[in-house]
C-alpha positions in Angstrom: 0.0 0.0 0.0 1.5 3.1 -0.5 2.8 5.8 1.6 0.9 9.2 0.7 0.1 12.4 2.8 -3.1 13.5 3.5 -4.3 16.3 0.9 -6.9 17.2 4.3 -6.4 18.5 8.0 -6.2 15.1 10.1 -8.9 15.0 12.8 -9.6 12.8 15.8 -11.5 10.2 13.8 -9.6 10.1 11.0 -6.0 9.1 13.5 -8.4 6.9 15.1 -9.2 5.1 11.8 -5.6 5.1 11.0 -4.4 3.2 13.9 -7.3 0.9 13.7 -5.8 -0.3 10.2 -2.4 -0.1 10.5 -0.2 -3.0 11.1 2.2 -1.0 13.6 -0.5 0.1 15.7 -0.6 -0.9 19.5 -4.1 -1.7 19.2 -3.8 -4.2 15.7 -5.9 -7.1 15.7 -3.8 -10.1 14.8 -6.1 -12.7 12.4 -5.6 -16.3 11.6 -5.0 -16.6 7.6 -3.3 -13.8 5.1 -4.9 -10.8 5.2 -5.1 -9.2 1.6 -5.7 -5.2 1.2 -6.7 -5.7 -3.1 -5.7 -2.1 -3.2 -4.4 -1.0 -6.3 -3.7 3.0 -6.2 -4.7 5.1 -8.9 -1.8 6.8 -11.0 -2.6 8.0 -14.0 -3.8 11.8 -13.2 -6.6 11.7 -16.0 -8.1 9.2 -14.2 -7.6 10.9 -11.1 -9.0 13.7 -11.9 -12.0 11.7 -13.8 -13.0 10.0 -10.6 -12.8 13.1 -8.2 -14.8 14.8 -10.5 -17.4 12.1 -10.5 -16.8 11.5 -7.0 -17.8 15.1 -6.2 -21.0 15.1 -8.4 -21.9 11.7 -6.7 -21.5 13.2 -2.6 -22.3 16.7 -3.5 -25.5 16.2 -1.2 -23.7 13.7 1.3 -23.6 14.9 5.0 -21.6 12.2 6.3 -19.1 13.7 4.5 -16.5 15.9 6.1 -16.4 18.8 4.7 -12.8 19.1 5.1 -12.5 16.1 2.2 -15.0 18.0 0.5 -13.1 21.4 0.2 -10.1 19.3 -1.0 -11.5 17.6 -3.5 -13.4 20.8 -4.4 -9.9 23.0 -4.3 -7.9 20.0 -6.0 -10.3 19.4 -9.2 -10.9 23.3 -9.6 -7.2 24.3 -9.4 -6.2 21.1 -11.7 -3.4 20.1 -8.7 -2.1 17.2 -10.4 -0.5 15.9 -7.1 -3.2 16.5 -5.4 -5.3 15.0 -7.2 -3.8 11.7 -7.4 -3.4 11.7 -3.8 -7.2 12.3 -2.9 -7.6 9.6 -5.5 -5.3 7.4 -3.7 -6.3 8.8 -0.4 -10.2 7.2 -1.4 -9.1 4.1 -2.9 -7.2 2.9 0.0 -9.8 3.0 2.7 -13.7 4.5 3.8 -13.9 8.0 2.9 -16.2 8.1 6.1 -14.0 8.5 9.6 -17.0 6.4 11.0 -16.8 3.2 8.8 -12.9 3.8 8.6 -12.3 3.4 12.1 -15.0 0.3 12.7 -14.0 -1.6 9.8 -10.6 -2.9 8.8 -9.5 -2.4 5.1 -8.0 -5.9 5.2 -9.5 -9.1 4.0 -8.8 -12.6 5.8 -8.3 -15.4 4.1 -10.6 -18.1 5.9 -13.0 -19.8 4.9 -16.9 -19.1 5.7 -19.0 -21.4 4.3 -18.5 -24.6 6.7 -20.1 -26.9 8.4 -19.7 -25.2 11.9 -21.0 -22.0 10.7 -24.6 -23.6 9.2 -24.7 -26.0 11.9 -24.4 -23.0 14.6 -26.3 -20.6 12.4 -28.8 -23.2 12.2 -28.6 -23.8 15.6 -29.2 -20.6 17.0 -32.1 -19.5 14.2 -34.1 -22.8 15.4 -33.6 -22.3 19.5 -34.1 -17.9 18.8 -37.2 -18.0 16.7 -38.8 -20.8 18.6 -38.5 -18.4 22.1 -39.2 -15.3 20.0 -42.5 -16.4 19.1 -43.5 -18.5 22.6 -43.1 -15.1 24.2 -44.1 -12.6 22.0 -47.9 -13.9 22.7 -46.9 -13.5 26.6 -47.3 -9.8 28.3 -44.9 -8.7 28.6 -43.0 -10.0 25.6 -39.2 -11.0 26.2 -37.6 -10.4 22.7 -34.3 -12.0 22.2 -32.3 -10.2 19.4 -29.0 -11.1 17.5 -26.5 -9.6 19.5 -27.5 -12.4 22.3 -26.6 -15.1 19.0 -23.3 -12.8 18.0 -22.4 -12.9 21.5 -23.0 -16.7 22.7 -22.0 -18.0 19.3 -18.3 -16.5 19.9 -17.5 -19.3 22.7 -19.6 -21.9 21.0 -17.6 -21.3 18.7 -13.8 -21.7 20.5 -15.0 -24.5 22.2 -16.5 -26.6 18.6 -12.6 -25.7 17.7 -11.1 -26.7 20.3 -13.0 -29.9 20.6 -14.2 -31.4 17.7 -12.0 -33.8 15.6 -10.3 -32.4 12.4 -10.4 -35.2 10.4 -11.0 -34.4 6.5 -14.1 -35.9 5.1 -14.5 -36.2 1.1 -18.1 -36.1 -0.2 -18.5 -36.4 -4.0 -15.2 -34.9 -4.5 -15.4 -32.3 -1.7 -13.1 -32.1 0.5 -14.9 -31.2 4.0 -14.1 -31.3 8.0 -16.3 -30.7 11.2 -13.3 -28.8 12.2 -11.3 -26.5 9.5 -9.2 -24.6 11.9 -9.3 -21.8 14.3 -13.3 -20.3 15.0 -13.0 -17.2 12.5 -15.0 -13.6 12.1 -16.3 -14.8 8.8 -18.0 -17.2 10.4 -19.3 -15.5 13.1 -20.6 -13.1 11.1 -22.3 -15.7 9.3 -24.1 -17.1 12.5 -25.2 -13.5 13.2 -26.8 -12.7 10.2 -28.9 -15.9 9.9 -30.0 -15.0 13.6 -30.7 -11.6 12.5 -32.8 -12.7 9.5 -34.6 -15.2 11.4 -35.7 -13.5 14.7 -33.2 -10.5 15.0 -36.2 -7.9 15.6 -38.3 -10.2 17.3 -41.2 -13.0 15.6 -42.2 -12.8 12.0 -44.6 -9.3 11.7 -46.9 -12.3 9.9 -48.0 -13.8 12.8 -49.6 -10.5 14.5 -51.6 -11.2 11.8 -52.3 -15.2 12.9 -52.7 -14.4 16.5 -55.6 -12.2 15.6 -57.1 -14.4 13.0 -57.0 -18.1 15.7 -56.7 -15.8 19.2 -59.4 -12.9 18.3 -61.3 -13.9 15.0 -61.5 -17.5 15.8 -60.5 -18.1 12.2 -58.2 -21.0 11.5 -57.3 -21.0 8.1 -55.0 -24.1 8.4 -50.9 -25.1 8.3 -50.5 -24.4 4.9 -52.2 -20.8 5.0 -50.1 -20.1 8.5 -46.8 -21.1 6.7 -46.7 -19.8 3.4 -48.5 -16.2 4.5 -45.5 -16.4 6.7 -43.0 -17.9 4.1 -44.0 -15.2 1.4 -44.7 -11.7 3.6 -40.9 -12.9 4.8 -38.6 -13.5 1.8 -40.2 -11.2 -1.0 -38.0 -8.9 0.2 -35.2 -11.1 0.0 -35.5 -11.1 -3.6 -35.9 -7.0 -3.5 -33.0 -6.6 -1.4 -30.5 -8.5 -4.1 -32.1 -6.5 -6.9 -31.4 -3.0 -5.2 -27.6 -3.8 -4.1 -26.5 -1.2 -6.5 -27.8 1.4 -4.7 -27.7 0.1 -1.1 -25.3 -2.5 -0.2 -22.0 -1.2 -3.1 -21.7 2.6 -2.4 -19.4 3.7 0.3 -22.2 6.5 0.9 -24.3 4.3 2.5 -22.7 3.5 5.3 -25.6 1.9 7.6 -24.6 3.3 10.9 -26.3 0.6 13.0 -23.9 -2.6 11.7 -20.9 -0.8 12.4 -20.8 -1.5 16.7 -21.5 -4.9 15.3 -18.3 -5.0 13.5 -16.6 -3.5 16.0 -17.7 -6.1 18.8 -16.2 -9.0 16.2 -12.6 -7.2 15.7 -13.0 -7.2 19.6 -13.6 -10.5 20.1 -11.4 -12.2 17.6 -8.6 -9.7 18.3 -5.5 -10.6 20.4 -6.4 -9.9 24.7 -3.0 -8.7 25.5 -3.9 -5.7 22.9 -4.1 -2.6 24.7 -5.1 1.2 23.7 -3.0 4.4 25.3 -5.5 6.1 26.4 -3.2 8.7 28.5 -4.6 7.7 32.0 -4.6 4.2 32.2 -4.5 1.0 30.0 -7.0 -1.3 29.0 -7.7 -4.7 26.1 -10.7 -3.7 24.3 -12.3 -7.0 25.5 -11.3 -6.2 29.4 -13.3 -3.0 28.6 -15.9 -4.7 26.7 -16.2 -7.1 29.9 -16.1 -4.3 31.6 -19.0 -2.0 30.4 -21.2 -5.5 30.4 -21.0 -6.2 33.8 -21.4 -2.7 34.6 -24.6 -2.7 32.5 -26.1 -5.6 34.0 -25.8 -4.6 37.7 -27.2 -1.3 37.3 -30.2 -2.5 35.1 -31.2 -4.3 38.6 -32.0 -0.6 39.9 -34.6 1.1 37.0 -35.7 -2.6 35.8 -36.9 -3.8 40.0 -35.8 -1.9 42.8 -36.9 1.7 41.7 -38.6 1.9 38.4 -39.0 6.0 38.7 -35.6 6.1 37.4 -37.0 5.0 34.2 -38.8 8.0 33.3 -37.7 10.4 36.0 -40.4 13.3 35.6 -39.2 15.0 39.0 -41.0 17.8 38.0 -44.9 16.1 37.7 -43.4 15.0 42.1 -44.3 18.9 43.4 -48.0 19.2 41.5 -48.7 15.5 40.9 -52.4 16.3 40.9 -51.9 19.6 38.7 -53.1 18.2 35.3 -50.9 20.9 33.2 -47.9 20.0 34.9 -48.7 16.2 33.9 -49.2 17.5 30.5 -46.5 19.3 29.9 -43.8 17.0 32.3 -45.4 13.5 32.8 -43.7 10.9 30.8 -46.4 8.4 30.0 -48.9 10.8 29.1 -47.1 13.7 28.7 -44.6 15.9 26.6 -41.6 15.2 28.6 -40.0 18.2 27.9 -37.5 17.5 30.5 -36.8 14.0 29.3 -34.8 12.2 31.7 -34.4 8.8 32.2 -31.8 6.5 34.0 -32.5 3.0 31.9 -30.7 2.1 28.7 -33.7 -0.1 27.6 -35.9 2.5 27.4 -33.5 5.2 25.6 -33.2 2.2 23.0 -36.6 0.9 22.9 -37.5 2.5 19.6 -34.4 4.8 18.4 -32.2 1.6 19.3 -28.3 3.8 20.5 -28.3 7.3 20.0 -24.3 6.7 20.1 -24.7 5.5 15.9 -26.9 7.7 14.2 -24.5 10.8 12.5 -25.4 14.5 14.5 -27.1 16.1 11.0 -30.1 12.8 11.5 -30.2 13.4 15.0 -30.2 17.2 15.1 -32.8 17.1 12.2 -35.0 14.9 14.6 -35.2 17.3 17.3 -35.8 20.0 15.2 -38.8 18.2 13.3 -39.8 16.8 17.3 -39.8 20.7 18.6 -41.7 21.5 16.0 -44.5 19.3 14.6 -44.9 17.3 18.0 -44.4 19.7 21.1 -45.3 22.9 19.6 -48.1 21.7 17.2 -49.5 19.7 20.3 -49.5 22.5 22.8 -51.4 24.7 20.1 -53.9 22.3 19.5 -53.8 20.9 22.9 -54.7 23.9 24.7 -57.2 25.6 21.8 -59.9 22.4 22.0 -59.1 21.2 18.8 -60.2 17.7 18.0 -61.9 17.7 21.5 -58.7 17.1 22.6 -59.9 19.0 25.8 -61.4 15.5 27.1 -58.1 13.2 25.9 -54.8 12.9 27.7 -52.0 14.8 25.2 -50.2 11.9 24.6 -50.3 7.9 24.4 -51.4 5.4 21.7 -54.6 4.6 22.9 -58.1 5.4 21.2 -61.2 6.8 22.9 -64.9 6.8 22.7 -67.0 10.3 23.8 -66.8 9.5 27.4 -62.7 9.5 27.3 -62.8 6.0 27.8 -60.6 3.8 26.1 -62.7 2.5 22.8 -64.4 -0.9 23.1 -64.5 -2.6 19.2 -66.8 -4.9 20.4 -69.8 -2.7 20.8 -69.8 -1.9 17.3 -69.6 -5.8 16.0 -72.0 -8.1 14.6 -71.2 -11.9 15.8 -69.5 -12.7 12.4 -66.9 -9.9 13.0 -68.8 -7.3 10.8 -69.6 -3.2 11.5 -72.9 -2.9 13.1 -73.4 0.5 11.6 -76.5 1.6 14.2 -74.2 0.4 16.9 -71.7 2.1 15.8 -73.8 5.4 15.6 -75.4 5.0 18.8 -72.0 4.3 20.3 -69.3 6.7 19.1 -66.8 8.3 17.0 -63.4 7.4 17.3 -60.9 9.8 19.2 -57.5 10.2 19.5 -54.9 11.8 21.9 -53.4 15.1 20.7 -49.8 13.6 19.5 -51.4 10.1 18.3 -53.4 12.1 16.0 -50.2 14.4 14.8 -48.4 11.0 14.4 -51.0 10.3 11.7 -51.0 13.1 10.0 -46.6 13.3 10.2 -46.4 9.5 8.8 -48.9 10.8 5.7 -46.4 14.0 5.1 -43.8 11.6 5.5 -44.4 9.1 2.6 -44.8 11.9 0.2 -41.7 13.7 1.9 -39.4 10.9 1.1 -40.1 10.5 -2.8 -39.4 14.1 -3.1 -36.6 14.2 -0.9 -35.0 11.0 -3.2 -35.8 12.7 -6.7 -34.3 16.1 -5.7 -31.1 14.8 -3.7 -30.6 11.3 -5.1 -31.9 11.1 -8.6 -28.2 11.6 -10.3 -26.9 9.0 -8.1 -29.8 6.4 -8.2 -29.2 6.9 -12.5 -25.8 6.3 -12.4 -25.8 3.6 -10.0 -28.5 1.5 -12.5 -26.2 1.5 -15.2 -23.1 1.0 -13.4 -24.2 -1.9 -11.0 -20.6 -3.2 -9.7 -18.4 -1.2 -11.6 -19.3 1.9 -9.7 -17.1 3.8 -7.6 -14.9 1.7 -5.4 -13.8 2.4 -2.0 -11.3 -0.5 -0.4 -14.2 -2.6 0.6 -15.6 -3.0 -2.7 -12.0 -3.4 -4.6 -11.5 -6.3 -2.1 -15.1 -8.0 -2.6 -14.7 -8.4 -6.3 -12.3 -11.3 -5.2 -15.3 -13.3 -4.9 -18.0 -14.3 -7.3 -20.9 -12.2 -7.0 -24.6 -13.9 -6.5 -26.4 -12.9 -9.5 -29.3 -10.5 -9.8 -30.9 -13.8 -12.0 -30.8 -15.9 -8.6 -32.6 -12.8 -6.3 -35.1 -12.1 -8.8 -36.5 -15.9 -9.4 -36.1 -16.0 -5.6 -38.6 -12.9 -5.9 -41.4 -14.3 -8.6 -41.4 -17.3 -6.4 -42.5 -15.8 -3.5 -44.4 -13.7 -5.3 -46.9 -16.5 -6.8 -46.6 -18.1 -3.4 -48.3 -14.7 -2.2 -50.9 -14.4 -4.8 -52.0 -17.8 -3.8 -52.3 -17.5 -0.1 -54.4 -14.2 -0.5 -56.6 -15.3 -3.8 -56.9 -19.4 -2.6 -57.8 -18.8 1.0 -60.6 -16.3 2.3 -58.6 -13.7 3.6 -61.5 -11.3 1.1 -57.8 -9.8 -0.5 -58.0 -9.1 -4.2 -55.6 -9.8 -6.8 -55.2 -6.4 -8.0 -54.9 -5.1 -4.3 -52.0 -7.7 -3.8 -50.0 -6.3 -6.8 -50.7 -2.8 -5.8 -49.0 -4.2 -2.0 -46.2 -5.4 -3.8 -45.9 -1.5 -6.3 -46.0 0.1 -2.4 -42.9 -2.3 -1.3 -41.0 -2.1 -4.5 -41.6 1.8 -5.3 -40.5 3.0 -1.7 -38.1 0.6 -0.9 -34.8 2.6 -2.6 -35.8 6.4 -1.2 -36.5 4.8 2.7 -33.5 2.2 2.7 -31.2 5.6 1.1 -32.5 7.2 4.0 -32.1 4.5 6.5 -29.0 3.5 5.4 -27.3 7.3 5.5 -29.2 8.2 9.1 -30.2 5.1 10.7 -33.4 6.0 10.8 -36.1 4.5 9.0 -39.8 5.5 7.8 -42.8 2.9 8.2 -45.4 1.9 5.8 -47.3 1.0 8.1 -50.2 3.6 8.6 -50.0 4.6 4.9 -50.8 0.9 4.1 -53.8 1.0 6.7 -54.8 4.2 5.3 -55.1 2.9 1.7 -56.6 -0.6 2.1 -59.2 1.2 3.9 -60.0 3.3 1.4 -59.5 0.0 -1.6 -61.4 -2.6 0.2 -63.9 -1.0 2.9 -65.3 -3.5 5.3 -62.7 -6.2 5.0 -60.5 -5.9 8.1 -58.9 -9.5 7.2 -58.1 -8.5 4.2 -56.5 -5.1 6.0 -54.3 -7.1 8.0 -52.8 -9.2 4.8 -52.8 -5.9 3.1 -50.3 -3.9 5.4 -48.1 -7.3 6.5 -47.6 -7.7 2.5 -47.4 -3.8 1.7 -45.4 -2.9 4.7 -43.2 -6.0 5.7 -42.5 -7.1 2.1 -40.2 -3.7 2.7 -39.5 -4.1 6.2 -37.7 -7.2 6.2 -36.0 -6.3 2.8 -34.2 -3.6 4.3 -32.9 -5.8 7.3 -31.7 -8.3 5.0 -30.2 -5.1 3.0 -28.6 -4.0 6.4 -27.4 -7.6 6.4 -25.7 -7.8 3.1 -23.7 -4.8 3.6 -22.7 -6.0 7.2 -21.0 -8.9 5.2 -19.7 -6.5 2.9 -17.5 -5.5 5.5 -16.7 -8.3 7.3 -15.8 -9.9 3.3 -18.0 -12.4 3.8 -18.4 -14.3 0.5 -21.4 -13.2 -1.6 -22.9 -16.5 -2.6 -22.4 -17.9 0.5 -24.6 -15.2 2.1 -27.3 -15.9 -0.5 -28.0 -19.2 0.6 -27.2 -18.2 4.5 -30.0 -15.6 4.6 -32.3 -17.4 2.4 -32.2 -20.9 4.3 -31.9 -19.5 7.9 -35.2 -17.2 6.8 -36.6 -19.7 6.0 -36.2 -22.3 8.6 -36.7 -19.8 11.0 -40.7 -18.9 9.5 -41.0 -23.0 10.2 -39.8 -22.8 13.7 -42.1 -20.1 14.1 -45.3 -21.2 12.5 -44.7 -24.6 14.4 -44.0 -23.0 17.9 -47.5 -20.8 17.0 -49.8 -23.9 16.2 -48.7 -25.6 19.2 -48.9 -22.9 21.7 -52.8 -22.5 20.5 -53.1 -26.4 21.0 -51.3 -26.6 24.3 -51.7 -23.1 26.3 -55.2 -23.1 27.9 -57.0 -20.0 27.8 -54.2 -18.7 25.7 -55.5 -14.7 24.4 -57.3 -14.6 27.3 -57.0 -11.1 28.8 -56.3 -12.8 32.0 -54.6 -16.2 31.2 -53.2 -17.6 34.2 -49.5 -17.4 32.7 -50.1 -14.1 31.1 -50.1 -15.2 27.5 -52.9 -13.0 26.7 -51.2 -12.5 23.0 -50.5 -8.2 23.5 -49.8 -8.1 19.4 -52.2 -9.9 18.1 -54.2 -7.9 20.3 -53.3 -4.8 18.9 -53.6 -6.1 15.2 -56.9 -7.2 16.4 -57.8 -3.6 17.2 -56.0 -2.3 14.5 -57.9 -4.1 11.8 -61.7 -3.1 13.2 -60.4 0.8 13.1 -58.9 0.5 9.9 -60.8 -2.4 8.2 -64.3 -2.1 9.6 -64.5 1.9 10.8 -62.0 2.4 8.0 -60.4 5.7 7.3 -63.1 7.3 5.7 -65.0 7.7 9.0 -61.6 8.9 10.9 -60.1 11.2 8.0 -62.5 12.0 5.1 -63.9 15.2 5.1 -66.7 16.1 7.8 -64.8 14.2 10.1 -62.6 14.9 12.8 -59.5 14.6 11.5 -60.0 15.2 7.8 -57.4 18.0 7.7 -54.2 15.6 8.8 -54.6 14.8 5.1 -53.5 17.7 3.9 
């Protein structure tokens, strides 16, 4: 690799990502294999200055971006600095143009193998034994929701000890050469294991069987095994088949850096590096394991104090403690119904319950989140709060609950027939439907949202997203795409036949079984998927944030097929999810990207372990129905009263039976979140 100087002021990240790469740093992991850079710089200055050039139109809109690079590239390209010029170039090609991906993930490649038997029989191991207690409690309250950092973590000395104790005699089957023991436990591997566990149950039980609780806890509709698994099967892996098709734009760029993997990379380097390693920190000296050890224990012992012994450290609202009767110091101060506007709170799990770590997102998503929050949630909801809008006079100002005219909390089943049908003189004699003050802003956000998103894509992204499509993998490189094209890609043939598969399998579960869906409405599901799934995983993977189908889905089925709440919940689990999951097996593909995990081999990782793991799931289901008594019960003896299917069961009288023309048309009360 060669030696050049930085054409850009050195900051703390960048000497940060520096030492993490460098051979002669104190804190260098040491890997089993050859480790191969694939860099070759860039000296001819025409095509120097051709990249930067391109490179510039390409990030011109790119925030992650220092702007430090970006005035050299700028000051380089217009000045025609032929040195400089080949050194930016160089500069690029030899490692992450982002300090935050440079300094998480090594520009080195290892040369171990995989795809072995120990890494499917562990990857299968843990998909099977992490979906099967994903599901069993998910239809307990409250759910316990094991994720993939529990497989990364446990799989590492599984792992050491299959090594050290298994025998490494060579097997040869049909002319391949194969052992139960191939050498030392590797990161490819373990990355491997983790992503079938994230696939498979990594953000909790298949968003399908929300949908089968309701139907068999709720409904009292069994539409059989073979509806159960391939509704599952399909609302699963068509996104599989998007995700392959749409690498070009979200797995090869350097731009999108998907903040969230990189701690996971981070934790492998840690694990698999060397213990004696130790970082100068100026005070003192510690392994990054000791301190990963460390911060774990640390963790779990204080967890003991907002989780049981006093759990007003989770949302400490000291202020609602002097007027706790004062129902505008609730409003403004109280955490559960309130604005919180002096959020604090002592417990991890709850600042990462649904923004997972602040630590990863860059400070442009999060700063643009608390703007957008100070605006359109806590002033909007103070001026509607407080002038009687939307009767909001007689509802609390903030929770996710819905309301009758008495301000009590709205009972579906006054407004059914016995067959599950709107009893539209019950329903007239009973009530409108009412929502809290920042519920119904919610609503109205997620519509300006959808729309916000296309528009934000065409006007930032629509140079990039062009040039990308005809590209495909001979766009720009950075280091870790030079050193993935060692390895034969998985063709966009194998992803898309992947996709029509599950496609036909998903026109057949909604058109052969009486879920009252449509054909046309299930192709429209699949437009909604397909259309937004480039503009939210571009935005996802640049902020870690990502924005949810899920009302706008509600919203239209309502509109499409009025009356059919069944049909709503197969609508928004296709429309919604197809994307959903897409996006984490996106997430997953570029996480081995980085780790140089072999393409094809990832393929049939994330397809088989998704699969398996909708099985396991569908099976653990069926048998907890057949073997729980009571089970759905609001007040099952073992508190398996099924909270999601629940709420899906709710969700699909509002938005299936009341529908949205009753909630948002106009003459109602919220017609003007439309607009």
């Amino acid at each position: 690799m060669p030696s050049i100087r930085r054409p850009w002021p050195v900051s703390r990240r960048d000497t940060d990502a520096v030492q993490g790469n460098s051979s002669s740093s104190p804190e260098s992991i040491e890997m089993t294999g050859d480790v191969k850079t694939g860099v070759t710089a860039t000296t001819n200055p025409v095509e120097a200055e051709k990249d930067l050039k391109q490179f510039k139109k390409l990030h011109q809109w790119d925030f992650n971006l220092e702007s430090s690079k970006r005035d050299a590239i700028e000051n380089a390209v217009k000045s025609h600095d032929v040195e400089a010029e080949v050194q930016i170039d160089q500069e690029l090609e030899e490692n992450s143009p982002y300090p935050e991906v440079a300094s998480a993930v090594r520009n080195v490649d290892e040369d171990v193998p995989a795809n072995t038997v120990r890494a499917w029989v562990l990857g299968l191991l843990f998909t099977t034994i992490g979906s099967a207690l994903n599901m069993l409690f998910s239809l307990r309250n409250p759910q316990i929701i094991i994720t993939s950092i529990v497989a990364q973590l446990i799989s590492y000395p599984v792992g050491l000890a299959w090594a050290k104790f298994m025998p490494t005699r060579q097997f040869n089957t049909f002319g391949l050469r194969w052992s139960l023991n191939p050498g030392p436990f590797n990161m490819k591997e373990h990355t491997l294991i983790t992503i079938m566990a994230n696939v498979s149950f990594g953000v909790g039980p298949a968003y399908s069987t929300d949908t089968l609780e309701a139907l068999l806890g709720f409904y009292k509709i069994n539409l059989g095994w073979g509806f159960n698994l391939l509704f599952t099967l399909a609302t699963q892996m068509i996104g599989f088949g998007l995700a392959g098709m749409f690498r070009r734009f979200l797995v090869y760029p350097a731009a999108m850096i998907w903040p969230f993997i990189l701690p996971n990379c981070v934790l492998f380097y840690t694990l698999h590096g060397k213990r004696t390693d130790i970082s100068e920190t100026g005070v003192w000296n510690i392994s990054r394991y000791r301190w990963f050890l460390y911060v774990m224990c640390g963790a779990f012992v204080w967890y003991w104090f907002p989780g049981f012994i006093w759990q007003g450290l989770s949302i400490f609202a000291f202020v609602t403690w002097i007027k706790p009767n004062n129902v505008v110091v609730n409003q403004l101060f109280g955490g559960t119904s309130g604005l919180s506007l002096i959020p604090i709170t002592f417990d991890w799990t709850y600042i990462t319950a649904y923004i997972y770590s602040p630590l990863i997102p860059p400070w442009h998503a999060i700063a643009n989140t608390l703007i957008g929050l100070f605006i359109f949630i806590i002033l909007s909801a103070l001026g509607i709060h407080y002038t009687g809008a939307w009767y909001s006079d007689y509802l609390p100002m903030s929770d996710s609950n819905s309301y009758d005219n008495t301000g009590s909390v709205y009972d579906v089943h006054k407004i059914l027939t016995p067959d599950f049908r709107l009893d539209l003189a019950a329903y007239q004699n009973y009530s409108p439907l009412f929502l809290s003050t920042t519920f119904a802003l919610c609503y109205g956000i997620s519509f300006a949202t959808i729309v916000a998103v296309i528009f934000h894509t065409f006007l930032f992204h629509r140079y990039e997203i062009w040039y990308r499509a005809k590209a495909a993998r001979s766009q720009e490189d950075d280091i870790h795409m030079k050193l993935m094209k060692r390895y034969k890609e998985a063709p966009d043939w194998w992803f898309a036949g992947f996709f029509l598969i599950m496609v036909g399998v998903g026109m057949g579960v909604t058109i052969g079984y009486e879920t009252g869906m449509t054909w046309w409405a299930f192709i429209i599901a699949m437009l909604i998927s397909a259309v937004w799934f480039i503009p939210i995983g571009m935005v996802q993977a640049i902020t870690n944030i990502q924005i949810g189908l899920n009302v706008f889905t509600e919203f239209l089925i309502g509109y499409m097929l009025p009356g059919r709440p069944i049909a709503m919940m197969c609508f928004k689990t296709f429309g919604y999810i197809t994307m959903y999951q897409g996006l984490i097996y996106t997430q997953d593909l570029k996480l081995g990207h980085y780790m140089k995990v072999p393409p094809r081999t990832l393929f049939w990782a994330q397809g088989i372990a998704c699969a398996w793991g909708s099985v396991v799931q569908v099976a653990v289901l069926q048998w907890a129905f057949g073997a729980i008594k009571n089970i759905c019960d609001q007040h099952q003896s073992g508190r398996f009263s099924c909270p999601n299917g629940r709420v899906f069961f709710n969700a699909s009288i509002i938005w299936g039976l009341i529908g949205p023309q009753r909630i948002f048309s106009p003459g109602s009360i919220y017609a003007n979140l439309q607009w």
